[in-house]
C-alpha angles and dihedrals in degrees: 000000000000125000124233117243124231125208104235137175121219117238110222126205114191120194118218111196117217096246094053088064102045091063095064120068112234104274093054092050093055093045086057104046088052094049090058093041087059095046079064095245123130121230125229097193121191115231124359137288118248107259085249092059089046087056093043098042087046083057093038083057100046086049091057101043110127139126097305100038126050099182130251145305111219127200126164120188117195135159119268115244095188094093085049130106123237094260096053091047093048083047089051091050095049096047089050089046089057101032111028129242102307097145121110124356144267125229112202120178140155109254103230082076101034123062098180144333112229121203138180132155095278093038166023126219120194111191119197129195121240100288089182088073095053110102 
């Protein structure tokens, strides 16, 4: 008996460390996150983008819309500081301040592959579309 053979695309997660980040202004890191989004990979990002990169990257991806790339879906998990005390919050502050905002993580993919990124406080879901009907 032979088995029939589907055509199927391979769906790529690449990891970006932190530091690798910090060490980019913030031109470069949106440039880069763009490059690998078009090279249809998603991007599991360590840490989180200054408010000011998510709004640039967001017009950077808008800019470059066309045939081949239908822009971005966006999703950043983070844990929550409301339950804390003061002085966990102020500790939180000060470690960001020295260290940079390495808590939680950024999911960045282009949005022919992904339909839509879920979270709640337990979870993330991240929901494709059929990538065995892409040619």
């Amino acid at each position: 008996m032979t088995k029939k053979r589907e055509d199927r695309k391979m769906l790529t997660l690449q990891f970006v460390p932190y530091s690798v980040m910090a060490t980019l202004t913030s031109e470069e890191r949106i440039k880069k996150l763009l490059e690998i989004v078009k090279d249809e990979k998603i991007i599991l990002l360590e840490g989180r983008l200054k408010q000011t990169e998510e709004a640039e990257l967001i017009k950077k991806t808008m800019e470059a819309i066309n045939e081949e790339f239908s822009g971005i879906e966006l999703g950043v998990v983070g844990p929550e500081t409301k339950e804390l005390s003061v002085y966990k919050r102020l500790q939180k502050i000060l470690i960001k301040l020295l260290l940079g905002n390495r808590e939680g993580f950024t999911i960045i993919g282009p949005a022919n592959i992904i339909k839509e990124i879920k979270k709640d406080p337990d979870k993330i879901q991240l929901f494709t579309k059929d990538l065995s009907k892409k040619k």
